[in-house]
N, C-alpha and C positions, 0 to 999 in steps of 0.2 A: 665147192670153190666158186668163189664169185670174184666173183672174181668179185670235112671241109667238105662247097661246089660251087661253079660261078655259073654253068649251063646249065637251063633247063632239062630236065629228063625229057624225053621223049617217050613218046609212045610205041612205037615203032621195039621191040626189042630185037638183038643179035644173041644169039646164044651160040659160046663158046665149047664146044667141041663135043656138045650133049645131042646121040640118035634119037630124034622122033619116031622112030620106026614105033611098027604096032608090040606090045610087050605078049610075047610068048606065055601061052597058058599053062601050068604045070602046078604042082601042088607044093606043101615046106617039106616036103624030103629033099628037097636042092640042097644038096651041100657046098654050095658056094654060103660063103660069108658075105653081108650086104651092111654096110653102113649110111643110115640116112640120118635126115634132119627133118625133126617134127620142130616146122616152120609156121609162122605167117602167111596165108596167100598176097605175098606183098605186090601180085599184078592189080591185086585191087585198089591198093595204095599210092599207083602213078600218079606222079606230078602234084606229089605231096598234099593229097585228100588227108583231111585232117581226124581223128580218133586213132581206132584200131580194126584192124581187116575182120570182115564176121567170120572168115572160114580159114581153119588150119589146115595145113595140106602138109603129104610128107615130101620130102624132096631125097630120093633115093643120089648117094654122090658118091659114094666108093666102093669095091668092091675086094678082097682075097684073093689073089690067085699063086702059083706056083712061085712066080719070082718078086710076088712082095705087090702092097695095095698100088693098084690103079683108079684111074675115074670108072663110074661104073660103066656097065654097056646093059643101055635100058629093054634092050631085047631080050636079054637074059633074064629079066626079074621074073617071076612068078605073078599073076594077073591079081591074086589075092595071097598078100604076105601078112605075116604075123608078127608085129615087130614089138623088141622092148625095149624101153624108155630107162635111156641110162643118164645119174647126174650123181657125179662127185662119189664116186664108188658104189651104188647102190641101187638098186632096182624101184623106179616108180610108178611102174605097172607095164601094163602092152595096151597096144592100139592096134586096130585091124585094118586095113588097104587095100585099096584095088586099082587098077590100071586108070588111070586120067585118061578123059580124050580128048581135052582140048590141051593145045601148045602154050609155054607161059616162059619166066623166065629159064627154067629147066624143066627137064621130065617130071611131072610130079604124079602119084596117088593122089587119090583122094581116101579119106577114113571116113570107116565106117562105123567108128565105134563115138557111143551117142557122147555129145559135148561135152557133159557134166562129168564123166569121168575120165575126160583125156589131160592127163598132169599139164600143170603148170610150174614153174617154180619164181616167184616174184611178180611184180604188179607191171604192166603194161609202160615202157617209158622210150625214149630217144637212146636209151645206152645202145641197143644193139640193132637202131634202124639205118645203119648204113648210109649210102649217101642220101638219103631220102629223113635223114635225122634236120634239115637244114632250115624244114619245113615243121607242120602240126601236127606230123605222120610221129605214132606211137606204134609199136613192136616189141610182143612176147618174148622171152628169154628165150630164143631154137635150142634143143634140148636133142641130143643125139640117140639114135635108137638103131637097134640094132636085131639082125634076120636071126639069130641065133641068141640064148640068154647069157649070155656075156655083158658081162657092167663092172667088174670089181674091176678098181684100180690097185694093184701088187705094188706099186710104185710109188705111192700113198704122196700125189700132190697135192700140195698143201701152201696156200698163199702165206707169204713170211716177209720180216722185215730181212732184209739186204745184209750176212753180214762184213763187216766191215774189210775184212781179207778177200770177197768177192766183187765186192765195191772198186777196189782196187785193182784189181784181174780185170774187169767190164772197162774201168774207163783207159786200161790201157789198150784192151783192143776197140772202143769206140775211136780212140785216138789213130789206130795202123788202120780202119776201117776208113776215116774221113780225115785226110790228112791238110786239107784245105777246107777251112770254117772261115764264114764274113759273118761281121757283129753288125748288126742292121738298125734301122729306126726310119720308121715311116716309109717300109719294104726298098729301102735305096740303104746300100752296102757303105757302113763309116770304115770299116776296115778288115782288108783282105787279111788269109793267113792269120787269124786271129789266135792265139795260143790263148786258150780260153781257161780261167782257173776251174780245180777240181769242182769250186761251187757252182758251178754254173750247168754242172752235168750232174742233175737227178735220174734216181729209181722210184720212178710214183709205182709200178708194178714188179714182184715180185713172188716166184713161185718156188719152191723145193719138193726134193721127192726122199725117199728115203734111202735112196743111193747116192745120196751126198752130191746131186746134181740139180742146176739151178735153170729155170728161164726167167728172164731178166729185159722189163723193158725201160728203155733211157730216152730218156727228155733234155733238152739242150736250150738253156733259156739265150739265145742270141738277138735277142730283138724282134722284131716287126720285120722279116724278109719278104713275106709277100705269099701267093698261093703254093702249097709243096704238095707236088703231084708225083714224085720220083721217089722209087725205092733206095736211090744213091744218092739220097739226099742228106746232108747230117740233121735234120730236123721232122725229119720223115718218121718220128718217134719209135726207132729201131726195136728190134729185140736178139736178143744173146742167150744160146747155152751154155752153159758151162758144165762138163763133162765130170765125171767124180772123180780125174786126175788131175781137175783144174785147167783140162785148154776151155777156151773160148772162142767160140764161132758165131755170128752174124748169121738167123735162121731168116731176116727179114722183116716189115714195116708195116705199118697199118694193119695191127691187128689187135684181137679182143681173145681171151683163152676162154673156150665157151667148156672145155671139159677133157678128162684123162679115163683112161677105162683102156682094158684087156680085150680089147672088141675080137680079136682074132683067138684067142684063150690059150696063148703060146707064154703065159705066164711073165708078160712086159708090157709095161702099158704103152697107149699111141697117145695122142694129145689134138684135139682138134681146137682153131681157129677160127672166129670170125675174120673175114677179110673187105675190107673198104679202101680201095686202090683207087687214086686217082682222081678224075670227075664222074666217071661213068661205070666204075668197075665192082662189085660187090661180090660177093661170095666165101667158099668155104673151104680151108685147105687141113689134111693131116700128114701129120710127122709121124713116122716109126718112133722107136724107144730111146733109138740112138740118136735123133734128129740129124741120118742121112739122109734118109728120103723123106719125099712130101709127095704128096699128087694135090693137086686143086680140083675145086668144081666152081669156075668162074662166069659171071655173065656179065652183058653191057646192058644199061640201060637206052643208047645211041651211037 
């Protein structure tokens, strides 16, 4: 499946609700379920240094437990994990890890498995560099991996053209979603309450799965409003699932579908997220099967 800033980054980072603590030594008999992101070290990337980062790092971001994924808890990982590299249903090898000792934007490993054979998938570009896209800064496709070999998507998502009976379903709840739209030009408002025609609201992104359920993201050509930093925004280039009974729910904005997979092997797949929120905000969120839940693993650049 393949699938904005106007402040400076800063140096300085804030890391959102990720323990530094020292990670607990133990071997892969852990039967916890660990889901990471074989990332970019994008701390080498501040303040938009121009190429690509020398060194991949994993970024361990959610974990399995009893009542459904959470963010991980970096104390619990195992000091040397064995993870595999899941993309678009299918197995692209493993990568070997071990506990980081320096602090970065999150907990990270470092790998130890030699460069040339740690997957790739695509050429190095601004799609998936986050706020830091604004800049000369290039970034790898983050490619999800995972403590256990779980990679198959059952759910078989699959990017598709929109069709037209959900087309229809999305712009009615884009509309119960944002009931107040201004038509803009030169970021100053020509008219409130704008009843905006169906052409006006695109699906440049669309995904289906084999249970007749969609994620779906919408674009709103309104003009020139100016910077949009709010998930309650109607131009915050939304995204919607639609269920295989046809409701449709609002899962959220600023985001990129990096991949689907069985990570937990409960026979459903989850769906993970890039996320680029705001000025300062980057990270990585997954959804269950259902798209009730979510957990993030967010940080600040300031």
């Amino acid at each position: 499946m393949y699938k904005k800033l106007s402040a400076r980054i800063l140096v300085c980072v804030v890391v959102l609700g990720i323990n530094h603590s020292a990670q607990t030594s133990s071997d892969n008999t852990n039967d916890r379920i660990y889901v990471g992101v074989l990332d970019d070290a994008r701390e080498e990337m501040i303040n938009w240094k121009p190429g690509v980062a020398l060194q991949r790092i994993i970024r361990p971001a959610f974990e399995k437990t009893a009542t459904g994924w959470k963010q991980v808890d970096a104390s619990s990982l195992p000091v040397h994990t064995n993870w595999t590299v899941a993309f678009d249903g299918k197995n692209l090898g493993e990568v070997e890890s071990q506990a980081g000792s320096g602090e970065g934007f999150t907990s990270v490993q470092n790998i130890l498995t030699p460069v040339s054979v740690i997957p790739t998938v695509g050429s190095p570009s601004q799609q998936f560099a986050g706020l830091m896209a604004v800049g000369p800064t290039k970034v790898r496709r983050p490619l999800i991996v995972v403590s256990k070999p779980y990679f198959h998507d059952p759910d078989g998502w699959t990017r598709t053209k929109l069709p037209d009976e959900i087309a229809v379903s999305v712009r009615t709840a884009f509309r119960r979603e944002y009931p107040h739209v201004d038509r803009c030009k030169d970021e100053q408002a020509l008219e409130h309450n704008w009843k905006f025609p169906d052409s006006a609201l695109s699906f440049p992104t669309a995904y289906a799965s084999n249970k007749h359920s969609f994620v779906v993201q919408a674009t709103l050509n309104a003009g020139n409003c100016g910077w949009v930093d709010q998930p309650d925004d109607p131009l915050s280039e939304p995204w919607f699932f639609v269920s295989g009974n046809g409701a449709v729910r609002r899962i959220g904005s600023f985001m990129k579908l990096l991949d689907a997979g069985d990570y937990d092997n409960d026979g459903k797949s989850e769906v993970v997220f890039l996320v680029n929120r705001g000025e300062d905000t980057d990270g990585f969120v997954l959804f269950d099967a259902n798209f009730d839940q979510q957990v993030s693993l967010l940080w600040h650049y300031h």
